[in-house]
N, C-alpha and C positions, 0 to 999 in steps of 0.2 A: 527622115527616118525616125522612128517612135523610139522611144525609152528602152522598152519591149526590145526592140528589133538592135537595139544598141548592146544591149547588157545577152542579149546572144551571140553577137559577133565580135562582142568581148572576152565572151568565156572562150569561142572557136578559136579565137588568135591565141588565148592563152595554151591551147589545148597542146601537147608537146607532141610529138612523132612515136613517142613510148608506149602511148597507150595503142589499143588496136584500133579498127578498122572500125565506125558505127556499124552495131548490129541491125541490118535491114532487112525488111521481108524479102526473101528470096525472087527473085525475076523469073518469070514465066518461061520456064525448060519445058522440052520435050518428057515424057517418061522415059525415054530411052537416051536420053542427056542427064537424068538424073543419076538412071543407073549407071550409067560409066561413070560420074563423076563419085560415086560411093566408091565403087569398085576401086577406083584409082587414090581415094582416100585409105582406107581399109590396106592396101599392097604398099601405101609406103607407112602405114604404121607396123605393119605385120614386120617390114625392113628394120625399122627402127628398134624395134622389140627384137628382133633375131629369132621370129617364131614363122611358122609355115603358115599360118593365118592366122587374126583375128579371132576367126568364130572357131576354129580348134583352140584353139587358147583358154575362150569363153566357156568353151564347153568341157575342159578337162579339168578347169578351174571347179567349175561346179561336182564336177565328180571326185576329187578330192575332196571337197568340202561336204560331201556326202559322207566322207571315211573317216573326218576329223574327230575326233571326239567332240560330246558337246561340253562348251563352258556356261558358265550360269554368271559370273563376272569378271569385270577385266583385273587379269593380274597386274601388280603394284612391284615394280624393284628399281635395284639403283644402276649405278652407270655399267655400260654394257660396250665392250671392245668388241671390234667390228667384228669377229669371228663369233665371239657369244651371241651378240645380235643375227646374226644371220643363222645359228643355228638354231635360237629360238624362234625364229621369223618361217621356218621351214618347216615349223609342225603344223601352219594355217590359219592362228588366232590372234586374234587384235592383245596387244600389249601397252601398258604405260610403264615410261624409264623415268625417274628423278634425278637430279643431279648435273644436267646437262646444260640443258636453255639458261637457269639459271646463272649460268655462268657467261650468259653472251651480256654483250654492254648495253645493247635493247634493252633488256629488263631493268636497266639501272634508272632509264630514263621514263619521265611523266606525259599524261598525254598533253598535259601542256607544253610539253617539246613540240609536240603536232603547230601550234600554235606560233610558235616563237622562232623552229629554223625551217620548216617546211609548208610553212603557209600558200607558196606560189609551188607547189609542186600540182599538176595536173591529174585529177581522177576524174573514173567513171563510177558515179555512185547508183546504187538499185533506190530508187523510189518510184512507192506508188506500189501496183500489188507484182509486185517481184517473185514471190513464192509461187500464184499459179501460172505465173508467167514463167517461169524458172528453164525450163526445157523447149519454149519458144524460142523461134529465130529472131521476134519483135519482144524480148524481155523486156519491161522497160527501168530503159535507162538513164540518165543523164547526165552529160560531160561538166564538171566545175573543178575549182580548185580546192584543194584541201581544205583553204579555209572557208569557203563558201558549206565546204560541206561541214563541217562542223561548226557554222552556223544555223546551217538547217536542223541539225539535229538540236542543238541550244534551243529553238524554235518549239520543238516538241507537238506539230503542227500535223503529223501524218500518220496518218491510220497504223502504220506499219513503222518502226523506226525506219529509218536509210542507212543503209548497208554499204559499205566496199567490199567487195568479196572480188577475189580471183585476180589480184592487179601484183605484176610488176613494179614495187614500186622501188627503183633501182636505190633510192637514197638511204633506204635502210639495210641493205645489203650489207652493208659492210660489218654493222654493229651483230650479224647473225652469224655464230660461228658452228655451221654444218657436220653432224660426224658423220663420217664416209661409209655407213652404212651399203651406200648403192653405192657401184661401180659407174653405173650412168645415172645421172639423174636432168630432172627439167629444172629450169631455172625456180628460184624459192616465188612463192605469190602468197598475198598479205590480204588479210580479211580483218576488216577493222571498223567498230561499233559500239551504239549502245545496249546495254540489257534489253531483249527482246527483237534483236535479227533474229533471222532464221534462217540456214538453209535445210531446205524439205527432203526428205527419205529419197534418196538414189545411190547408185554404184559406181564405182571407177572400175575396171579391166587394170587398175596398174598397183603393184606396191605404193603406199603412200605411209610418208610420215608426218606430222602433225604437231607444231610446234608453240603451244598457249605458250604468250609473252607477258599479257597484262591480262588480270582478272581471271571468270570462269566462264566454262561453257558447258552444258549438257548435254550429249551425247547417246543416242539409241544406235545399236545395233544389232544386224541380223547378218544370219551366215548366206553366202552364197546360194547354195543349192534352195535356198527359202525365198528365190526372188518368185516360182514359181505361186507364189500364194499376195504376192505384193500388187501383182497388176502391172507391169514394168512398161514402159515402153520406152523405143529407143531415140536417143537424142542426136546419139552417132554411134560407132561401132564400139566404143570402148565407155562410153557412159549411158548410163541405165536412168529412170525417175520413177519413181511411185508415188501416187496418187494419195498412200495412207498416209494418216497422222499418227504417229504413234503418242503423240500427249493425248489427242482428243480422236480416240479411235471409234471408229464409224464401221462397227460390223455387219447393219444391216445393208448399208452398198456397197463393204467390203468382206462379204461374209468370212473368204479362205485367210483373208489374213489374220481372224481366230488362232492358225496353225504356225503363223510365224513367230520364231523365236526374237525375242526383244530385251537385249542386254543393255542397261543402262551405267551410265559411267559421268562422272564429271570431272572435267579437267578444271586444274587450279596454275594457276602463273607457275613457269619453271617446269612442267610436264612436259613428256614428249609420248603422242601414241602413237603407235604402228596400225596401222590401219593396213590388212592382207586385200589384195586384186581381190573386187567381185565382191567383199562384203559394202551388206548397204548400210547407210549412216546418214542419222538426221540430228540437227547442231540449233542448239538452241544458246545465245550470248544469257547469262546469268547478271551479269554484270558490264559497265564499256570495257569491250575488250580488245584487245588485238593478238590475233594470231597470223601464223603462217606455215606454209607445208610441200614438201615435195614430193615429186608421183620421179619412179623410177623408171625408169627408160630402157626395159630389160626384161625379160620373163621373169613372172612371179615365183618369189622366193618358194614359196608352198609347191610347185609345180619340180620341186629338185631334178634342175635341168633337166626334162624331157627328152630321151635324145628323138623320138617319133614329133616333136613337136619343133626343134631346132631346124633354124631354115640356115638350108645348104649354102657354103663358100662359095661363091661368085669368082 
């Protein structure tokens, strides 16, 4: 066996059961196996959420955000008890809290902790072009250990830094202390980097919070009802992507997105932003940072329980 072929089936043995599944091009279905398998996606998130579908959800989302007033930037304040938050969260617009993260024991610690007690922990890092691969089923990815990966970035070797975004990574859990903002939430996932990742302009369908641990990031956003101008297409029913750049905007082969509003914000260590269902958001790292964030599991706060939208008792 080559060298090559050793230090792959090195990393595969290291690779824990935590992470997911390799992301692989999809196997040759029927069209009519694809549709039932959305459909059957889409009826247990619509469950999960407690909403009568998806695309009503989607789409009342955007009609609120039509009603919202417009902001021109993100409000700044400090700690917020779980009723103030959610009555602010219910008027439709992205906010940042101070005072919160700060106080989690993450922050106390360096990324040379990365090094020193989590070096054999298993990720999947984004290298290579990740960003127009971003909403692909073949992203590309590749499975290492922490420390591998933050030797590759040490390396400083790839067009694009390499990114962790989107991972469980159970070991830090503990040091993150969550306010109960959401009644349901998804488990926390950690995005962690040098100055110059990026994730690219898209949407979530879900309340989400946003929790900078170490460093800065940059942050664009647009309201819901303005994905209309973005070019969106869909990756699954509850996430969105757009093709704009909003640092380096390209209006002659994106002329409508001239029309879209583009609120720019930067998070700093110790922030926490609310990010509302349906607004879209592009993330640029300023500095190595590590963040992390959770999507709520529940109709959007902006949406003040819908009772036409609330799916019936079972």
């Amino acid at each position: 066996m080559s060298k090559e072929k050793n230090t792959v089936a090195g990393n595969q043995a290291r690779v824990s059961p935590r992470l997911p599944p390799p992301i692989l091009a999809p196997a040759s279905t029927s069209p009519e196996d694809a549709i039932a398998k959305k459909q059957a996606r889409e009826r247990k998130d619509a469950q999960v959420r407690g909403v009568t579908s998806i695309q009503d959800m989607r789409a009342a989302i955007k009609r609120v955000g039509r009603d919202t007033p417009a902001i021109f930037d993100v409000t700044r304040m400090g700690r917020l008890d779980a009723a103030a938050f959610r009555t602010l969260a219910k008027k439709g617009s992205p906010f940042l809290i101070t005072g919160v993260v700060n106080r989690w024991p993450l922050c106390a610690l360096t990324p040379q902790t990365l090094r020193e007690r989590f070096s054999h922990v298993p990720v999947r890092a984004r290298v290579g072009d990740y960003i127009n691969t971003a909403f692909a089923p073949d992203r590309a990815m590749q499975d290492m250990t922490m420390l591998e990966y933050l030797e590759l970035v040490a390396t400083g070797t790839e067009d694009l830094p390499p990114y962790l975004g989107n991972l469980e990574l159970r070991e830090l859990n503990s040091m993150c202390h969550w306010p109960a903002y959401f009644d349901k939430m998804g488990p926390p996932r950690f995005w962690l980097g040098p100055a110059g990742t990026v994730t690219p302009l898209h949407c979530d369908y879900d309340d989400n919070i946003f929790a900078q641990i170490w460093g800065s990031k940059r942050i664009f956003l647009s309201p819901p009802h303005h994905d209309e101008f973005l070019y969106p297409s869909e990756a699954n029913a509850i996430l969105f992507g757009s093709p704009f750049n909003p640092e380096a905007p390209d209006f002659e082969k994106f002329p409508l997105a001239r029309r879209a509003a583009m609120i720019e914000c930067t998070v700093n260590s110790g922030d926490l932003l609310y990010v509302p269902a349906g607004w879209y958001h592009y993330v640029r790292s300023l500095t190595f940072s590590l963040s992390s964030n959770r999507w709520a599991r529940a109709m959007p706060f902006a949406l003040n329980g819908d009772p036409s939208l609330q799916r019936a008792e079972k």
